[in-house]
Each structure stands twice: as C-alpha cells, then as structure tokens.
C-alpha positions in Angstrom: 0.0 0.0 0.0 1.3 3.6 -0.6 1.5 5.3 2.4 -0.1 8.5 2.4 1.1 10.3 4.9 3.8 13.7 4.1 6.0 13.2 6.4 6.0 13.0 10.5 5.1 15.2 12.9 7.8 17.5 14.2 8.0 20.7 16.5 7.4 21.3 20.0 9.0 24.4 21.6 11.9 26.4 20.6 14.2 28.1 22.7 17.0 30.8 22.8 18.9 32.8 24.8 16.9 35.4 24.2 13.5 34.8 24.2 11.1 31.1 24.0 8.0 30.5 21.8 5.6 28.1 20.8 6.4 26.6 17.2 3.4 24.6 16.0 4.1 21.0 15.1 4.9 20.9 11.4 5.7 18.1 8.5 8.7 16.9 7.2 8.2 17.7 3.8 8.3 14.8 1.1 11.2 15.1 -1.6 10.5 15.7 -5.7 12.2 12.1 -6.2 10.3 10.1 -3.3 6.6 12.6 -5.0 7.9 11.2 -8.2 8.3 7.5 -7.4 5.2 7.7 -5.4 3.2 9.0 -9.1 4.8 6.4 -11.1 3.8 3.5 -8.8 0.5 4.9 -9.2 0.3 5.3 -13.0 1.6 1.3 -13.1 -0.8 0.3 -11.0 -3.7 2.2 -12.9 -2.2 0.6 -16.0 -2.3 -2.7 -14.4 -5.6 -2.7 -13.8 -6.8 -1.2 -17.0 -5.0 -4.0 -18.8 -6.7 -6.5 -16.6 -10.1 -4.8 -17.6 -9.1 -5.0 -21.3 -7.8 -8.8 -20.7 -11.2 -9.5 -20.0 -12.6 -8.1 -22.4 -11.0 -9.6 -25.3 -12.0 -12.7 -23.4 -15.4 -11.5 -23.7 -15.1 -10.4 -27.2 -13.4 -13.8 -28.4 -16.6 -16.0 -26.5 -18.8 -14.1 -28.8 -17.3 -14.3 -31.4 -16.2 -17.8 -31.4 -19.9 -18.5 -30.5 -20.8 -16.8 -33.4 -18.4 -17.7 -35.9 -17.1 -20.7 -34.7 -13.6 -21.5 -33.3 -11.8 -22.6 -36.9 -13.5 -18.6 -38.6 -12.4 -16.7 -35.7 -10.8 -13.7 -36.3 -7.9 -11.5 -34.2 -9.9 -8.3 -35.9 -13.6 -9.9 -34.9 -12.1 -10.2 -31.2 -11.2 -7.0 -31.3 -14.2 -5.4 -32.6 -16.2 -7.0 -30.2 -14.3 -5.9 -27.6 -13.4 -2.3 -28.5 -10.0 -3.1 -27.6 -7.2 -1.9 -30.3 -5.5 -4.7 -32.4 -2.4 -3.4 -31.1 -3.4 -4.1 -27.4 -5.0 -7.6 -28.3 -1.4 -8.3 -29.4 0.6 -6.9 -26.1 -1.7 -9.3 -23.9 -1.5 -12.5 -26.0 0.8 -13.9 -28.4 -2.3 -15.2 -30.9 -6.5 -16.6 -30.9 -4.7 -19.7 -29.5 -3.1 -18.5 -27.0 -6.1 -16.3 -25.9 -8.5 -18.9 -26.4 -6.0 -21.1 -24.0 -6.7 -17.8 -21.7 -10.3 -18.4 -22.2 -10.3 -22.0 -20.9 -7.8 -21.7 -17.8 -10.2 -18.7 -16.7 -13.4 -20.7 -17.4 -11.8 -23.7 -15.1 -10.7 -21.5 -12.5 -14.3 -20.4 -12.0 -15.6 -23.8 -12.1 -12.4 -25.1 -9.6 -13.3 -22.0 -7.6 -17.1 -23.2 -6.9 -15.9 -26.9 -6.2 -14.0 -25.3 -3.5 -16.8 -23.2 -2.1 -19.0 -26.8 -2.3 -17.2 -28.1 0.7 -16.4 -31.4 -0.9 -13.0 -32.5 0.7 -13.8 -34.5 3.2 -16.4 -36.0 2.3 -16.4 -40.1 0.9 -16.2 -41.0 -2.4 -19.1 -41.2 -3.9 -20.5 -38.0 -2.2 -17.7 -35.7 -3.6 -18.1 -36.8 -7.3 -21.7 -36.4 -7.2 -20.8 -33.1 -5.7 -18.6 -32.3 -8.0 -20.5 -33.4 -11.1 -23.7 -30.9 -9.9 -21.8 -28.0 -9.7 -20.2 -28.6 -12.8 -23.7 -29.3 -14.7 -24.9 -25.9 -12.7 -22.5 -24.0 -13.8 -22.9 -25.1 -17.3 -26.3 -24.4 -17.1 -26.0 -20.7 -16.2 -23.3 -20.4 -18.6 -24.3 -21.9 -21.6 -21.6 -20.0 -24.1 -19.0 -20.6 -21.6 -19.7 -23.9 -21.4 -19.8 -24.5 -25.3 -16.4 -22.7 -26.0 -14.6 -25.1 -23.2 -16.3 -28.4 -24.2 -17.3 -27.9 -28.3 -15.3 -25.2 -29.7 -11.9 -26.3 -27.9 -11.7 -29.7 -29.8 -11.0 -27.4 -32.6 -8.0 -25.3 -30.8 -4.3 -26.5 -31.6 -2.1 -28.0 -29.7 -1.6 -25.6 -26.6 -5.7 -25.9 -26.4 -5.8 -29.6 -26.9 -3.0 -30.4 -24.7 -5.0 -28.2 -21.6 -7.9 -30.3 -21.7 -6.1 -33.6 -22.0 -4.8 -32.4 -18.0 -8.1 -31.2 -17.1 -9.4 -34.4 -18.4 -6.1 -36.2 -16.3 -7.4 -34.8 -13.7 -11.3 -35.6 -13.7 -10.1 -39.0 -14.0 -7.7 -39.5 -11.2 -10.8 -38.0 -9.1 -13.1 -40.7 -10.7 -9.9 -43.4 -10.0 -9.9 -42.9 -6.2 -13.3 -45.6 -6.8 -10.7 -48.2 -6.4 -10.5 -47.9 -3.2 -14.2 -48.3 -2.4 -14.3 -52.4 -2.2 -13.0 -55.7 -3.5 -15.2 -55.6 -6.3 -13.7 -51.8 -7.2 -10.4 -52.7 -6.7 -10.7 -54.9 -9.8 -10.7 -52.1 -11.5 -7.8 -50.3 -13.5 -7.0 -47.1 -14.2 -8.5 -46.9 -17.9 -11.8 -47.7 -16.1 -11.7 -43.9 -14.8 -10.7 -42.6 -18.4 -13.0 -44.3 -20.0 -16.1 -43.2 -17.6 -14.7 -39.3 -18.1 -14.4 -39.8 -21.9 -18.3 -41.1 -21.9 -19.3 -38.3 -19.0 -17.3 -35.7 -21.8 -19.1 -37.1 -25.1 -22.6 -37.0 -23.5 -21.9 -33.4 -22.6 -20.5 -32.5 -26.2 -23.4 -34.4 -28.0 -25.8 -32.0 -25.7 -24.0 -28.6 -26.1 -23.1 -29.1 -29.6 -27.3 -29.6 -30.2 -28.1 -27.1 -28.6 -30.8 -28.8 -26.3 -33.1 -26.9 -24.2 -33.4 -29.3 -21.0 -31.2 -29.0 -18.1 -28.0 -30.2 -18.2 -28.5 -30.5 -14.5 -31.0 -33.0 -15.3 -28.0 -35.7 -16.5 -26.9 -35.7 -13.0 -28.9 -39.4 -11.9 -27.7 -40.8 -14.9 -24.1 -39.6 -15.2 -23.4 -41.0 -11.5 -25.3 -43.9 -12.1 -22.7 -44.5 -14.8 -20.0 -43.7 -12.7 -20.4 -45.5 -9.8 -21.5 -48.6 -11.8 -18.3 -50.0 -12.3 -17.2 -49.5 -8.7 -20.0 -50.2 -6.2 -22.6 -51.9 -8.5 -25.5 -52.9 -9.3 -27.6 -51.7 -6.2 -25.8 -48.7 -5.9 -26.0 -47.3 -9.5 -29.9 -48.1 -9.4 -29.7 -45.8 -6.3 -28.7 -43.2 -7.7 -30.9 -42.2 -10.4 -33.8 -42.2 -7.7 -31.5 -39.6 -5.7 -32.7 -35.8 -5.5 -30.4 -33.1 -6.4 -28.0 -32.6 -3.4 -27.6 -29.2 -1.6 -24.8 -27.4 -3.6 -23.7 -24.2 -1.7 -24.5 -20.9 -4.2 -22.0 -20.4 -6.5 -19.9 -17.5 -5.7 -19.1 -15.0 -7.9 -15.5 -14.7 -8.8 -13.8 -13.2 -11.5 -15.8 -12.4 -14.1 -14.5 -12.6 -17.8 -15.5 -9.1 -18.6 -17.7 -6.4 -17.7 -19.3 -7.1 -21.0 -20.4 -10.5 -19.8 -22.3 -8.5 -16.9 -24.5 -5.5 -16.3 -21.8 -3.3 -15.5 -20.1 -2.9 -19.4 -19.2 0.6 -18.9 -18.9 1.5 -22.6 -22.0 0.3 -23.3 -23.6 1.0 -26.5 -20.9 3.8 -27.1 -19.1 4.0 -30.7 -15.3 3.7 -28.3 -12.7 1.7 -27.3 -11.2 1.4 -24.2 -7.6 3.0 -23.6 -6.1 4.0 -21.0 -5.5 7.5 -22.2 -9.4 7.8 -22.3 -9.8 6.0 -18.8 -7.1 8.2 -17.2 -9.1 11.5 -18.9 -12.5 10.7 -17.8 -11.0 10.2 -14.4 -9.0 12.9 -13.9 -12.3 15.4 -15.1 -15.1 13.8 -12.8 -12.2 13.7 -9.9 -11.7 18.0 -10.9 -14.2 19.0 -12.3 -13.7 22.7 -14.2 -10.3 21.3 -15.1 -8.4 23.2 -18.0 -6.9 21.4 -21.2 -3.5 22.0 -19.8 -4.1 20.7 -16.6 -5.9 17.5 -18.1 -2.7 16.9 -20.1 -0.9 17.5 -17.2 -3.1 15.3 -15.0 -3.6 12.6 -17.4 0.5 12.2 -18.7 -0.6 12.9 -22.2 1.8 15.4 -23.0 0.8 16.7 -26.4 -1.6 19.0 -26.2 -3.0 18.5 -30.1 -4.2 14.9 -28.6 -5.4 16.0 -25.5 -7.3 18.3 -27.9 -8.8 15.5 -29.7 -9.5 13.5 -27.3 -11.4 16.0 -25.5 -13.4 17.0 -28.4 -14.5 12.7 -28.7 -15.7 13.0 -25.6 -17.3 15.9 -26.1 -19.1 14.3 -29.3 -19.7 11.5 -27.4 -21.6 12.9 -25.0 -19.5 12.1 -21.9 -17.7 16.1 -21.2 -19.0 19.5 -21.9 -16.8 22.6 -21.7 -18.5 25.2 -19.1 -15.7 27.7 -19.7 -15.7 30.1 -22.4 -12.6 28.5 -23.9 -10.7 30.6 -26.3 -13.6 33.0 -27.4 -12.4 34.9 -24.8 -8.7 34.0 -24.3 -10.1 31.8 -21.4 -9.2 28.5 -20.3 -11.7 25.4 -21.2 -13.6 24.2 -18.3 -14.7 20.5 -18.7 -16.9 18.8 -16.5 -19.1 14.9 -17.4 -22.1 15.2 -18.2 -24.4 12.6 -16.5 -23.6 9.8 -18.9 -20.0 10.5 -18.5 -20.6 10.6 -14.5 -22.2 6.9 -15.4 -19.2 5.8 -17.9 -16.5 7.1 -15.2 -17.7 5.6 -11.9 -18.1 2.4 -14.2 -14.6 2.4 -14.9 -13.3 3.2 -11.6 -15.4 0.3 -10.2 -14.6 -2.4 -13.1 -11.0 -1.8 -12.9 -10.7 -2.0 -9.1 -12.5 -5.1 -9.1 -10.0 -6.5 -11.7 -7.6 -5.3 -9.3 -9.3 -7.3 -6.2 -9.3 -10.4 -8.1 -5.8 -10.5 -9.4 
C-alpha cells in the first residue's frame, strides 16, 4: 500500500537565549524524487488494472465471437471489434486466438475449480464428492451456456496448446473418478483406464448435448451420469440408487472473477461507438475527480503530454456525449472548463469500479 502520509510530525518548543515561543508541530516535507516514485507507482498500477479490464474483455469479445463464428473462422480483428480493444493491445496481452483462447479456458476452469471449493467437498467419501462435484459442474454449465460451449465444443477445434490443456483437465477428472478403487473388493478390480474411459463417456454425453443445442437442463443428467459412474465401482444396487436420488444441496456459486464487464450489467462503454484505452480511462478520471479542469491541466493530469491529442481526445468525448466545456474557452482567451455530463458521470464511476475489481481479483 502507498503510504499517504507527508512526512511526520515534528516541533514542539523552541528556545533561545533570548526569548522562548511556541512553534506549532509541522511536517517533514516529502522530496520531488520520493513525490515522483510515489506518481509512477500509481500510473503502473492504474495501468495494471486497466489492462486486466481490457484482458477481460478480449475474453469477452473472443466467447462471442467464437460463439458466433465458430472457433476454426475466428478472427484477431472480430475479437477486437467486439471488444473495442485496439488490435495493437489484443497483441501486447496475448501472443495469438490460440493463446487467448488457452486464456479463455484456464479462466473458465478457475471459475468452475473456484465453486468446487466453495461446495465443501473434501472431506467427504467417495461417492459424495463426485456427485458433488459433477452438480456443480452441470450448474455452472447451465447458467453459462456459451462458456460452457467454447470449453467443451469449440476447444476440440484449438491447436495444440488448447488440446494439450484439456487432456490435464481431463487427467485430472479422471484421477478424481480413479480414487473408486478404493471403495471395495469388487472396485479394486478395476484399473485405471476404467476412470478414463467413464470421463471420456461423461465428456461425449456433454459435447453431444452442447453441440445440439438442447433446451433441457443439463442438471438433469446428474442421476444418470453418477449412475454410470459409480457402476463399475460399487454396482448394481448402488448405481440403481442413484438415479432415484434428488439433487443434493450445492452451496451458491460464488461470484468470482468475471470474464469481462461485457459479460455482466456493469459494461461501462455500453452502446458507445469507443474503445477502451487508458488514455481515455485516465481522462475521464482525472475530469469527474476535478471538475472545471483546463486542457492543460488535463494533459498534465492525465500524462498525455501533447496538447493536439489531449485536444482530440477531449473533443470525442465531447461528441460523445461524456464532457461539456462550461468555460468560455478561447472566445475569450479563457481556459476550457470541462466537466461529465451525467452519462459521462455513469461511464467514469463504471470504470473506476470495473478496474478496481479486476484489481481485487488479481
């Protein structure tokens, strides 16, 4: 954390030979170098965040469009126009569509590993955490329908870095689903191509569902899935038990990180013709925090030290709707005065909260 203080507190009395009086306590004053340090730690961190904002939305841009277009016709430019993030950006946070589709998929799973976690599953037996595991999993897909189609449909189509991420994820289901082994003697039969072969059956059921689009419930698959599953291990009896089981008590799923504010309620841009920079964030941000502010102090402010662009940019704005100039600018030889107007107010607090809650969840 910065700390904000100027200095500390000095002062107390003075005395001379001559005379005594109170001195007031004063502060140390801060140095030019540690003020300096203390603005660029700031300006990284604002970048920081402001990348993590337009991370996220790129990932938002590329589920749509991949959703649209399908993984094989997606574009870097279609990403991008989605998004309203520049081309030049898209290529400073990932290397290529693979690599950001890779993106996609890790931050998919960590949202999905995140709500195992908040299921309370650890120490519970076998058979309990599966199931547990397997309804939050059909939940989430449920609520995320696109999400879930990118991971499980459009990812067969990624290349190798995509492929090779959900063999582990698919490793990893099926060590989970191996831990049956240990459940009896009739389990311990088993071998471990038992547990890849149920996950490869548990996947294509999902695939063949997502890919047709179906209308029912995922959620609905749960009876039969683990009927399947604990088939091989506990038999018979058991699997006919548990397609007559209700649907267990899952915790709510939290909300963690989300992919973008376009994925939410809380897009800031939001139906305007822009892209998000963080020349324009830092702008917006540095009017609705002074309002009245000059051109030159905006500039100043800001750290966009050509005035021509700060001229610009303030005129988009201004066409935009988002600032007004209340001074009498240079009709009179006066400085410009620019304040938001309301939907600027809107588009500014919408920044400042998106990018500190990219910030929270880094």
């Amino acid at each position: 954390m910065l700390d904000l203080r100027a200095g500390t507190a000095m002062g107390g009395h003075t005395v001379t030979r001559l005379h005594a009086r109170d001195v007031k306590p004063a502060r140390s004053p801060v140095s030019a170098p540690r003020r300096a340090a203390r603005g660029r730690a700031t300006d990284r961190a604002a970048e920081g965040r402001l990348a993590e904002l337009q991370r996220s939305r790129l990932l938002a841009g590329a589920v749509g469009a991949i959703e649209e277009h399908g993984y094989a016709h997606t574009t870097v430019a279609q990403i991008t126009a989605r998004s309203r993030v520049s081309r030049r950006t898209f290529y400073e946070l990932f290397e290529d569509r693979e690599e950001c589709l890779a993106a996609l998929v890790e931050d998919v799973l960590a949202m999905v590993e995140g709500e195992i976690a908040d299921a309370g599953l650890e120490d519970l037996p076998w058979r309990e955490r599966v199931r547990g595991g397997l309804e939050t999993i059909l939940a989430f897909f449920d609520r995320e329908p696109t999400l879930a189609r990118v991971c499980v449909v459009q990812a067969l189509r990624g290349g190798p870095e995509v492929l090779e991420r959900r063999e582990q994820i698919l490793s990893r289901l099926a060590r989970v689903i191996d831990e049956g082994r240990t459940e009896g003697a009739q389990a311990s039969e088993r071998t471990a191509l038992t547990a890849e072969g149920l996950v490869g059956a548990a996947y294509g059921i999902l695939y063949a569902r997502l890919l047709r689009r179906e209308r029912g419930p995922l959620a609905d698959l749960r009876g039969e899935l683990m009927s399947l599953i604990v088939l091989p291990y506990l038999g018979t009896a058991a699997a006919r038990r548990e397609l007559a089981r209700p649907l267990s008590t899952v915790p709510a799923a939290r909300r963690g990180r989300p992919l973008a504010p376009a994925l939410s309620e809380r897009d800031p841009l939001e139906g305007l013709p822009m892209r998000l920079t963080y020349r324009t964030a830092r702008v917006l941000q540095v009017i609705a925090a002074q309002p009245g502010v000059s051109n030159r102090a905006v500039s100043e402010l800001a750290g966009v030290v050509d005035q021509g662009q700060i001229s610009k940019l303030l005129a988009r704005l201004e066409r935009l709707g988002l600032c007004e100039n209340a001074g009498n600018g240079h009709e009179k030889g006066e400085p410009n005065a620019w304040q938001l107007t309301p939907l600027g107010k809107q588009v500014a607090q919408g920044l400042r909260l998106s990018t500190s809650e990219q910030a929270r969840a880094v």
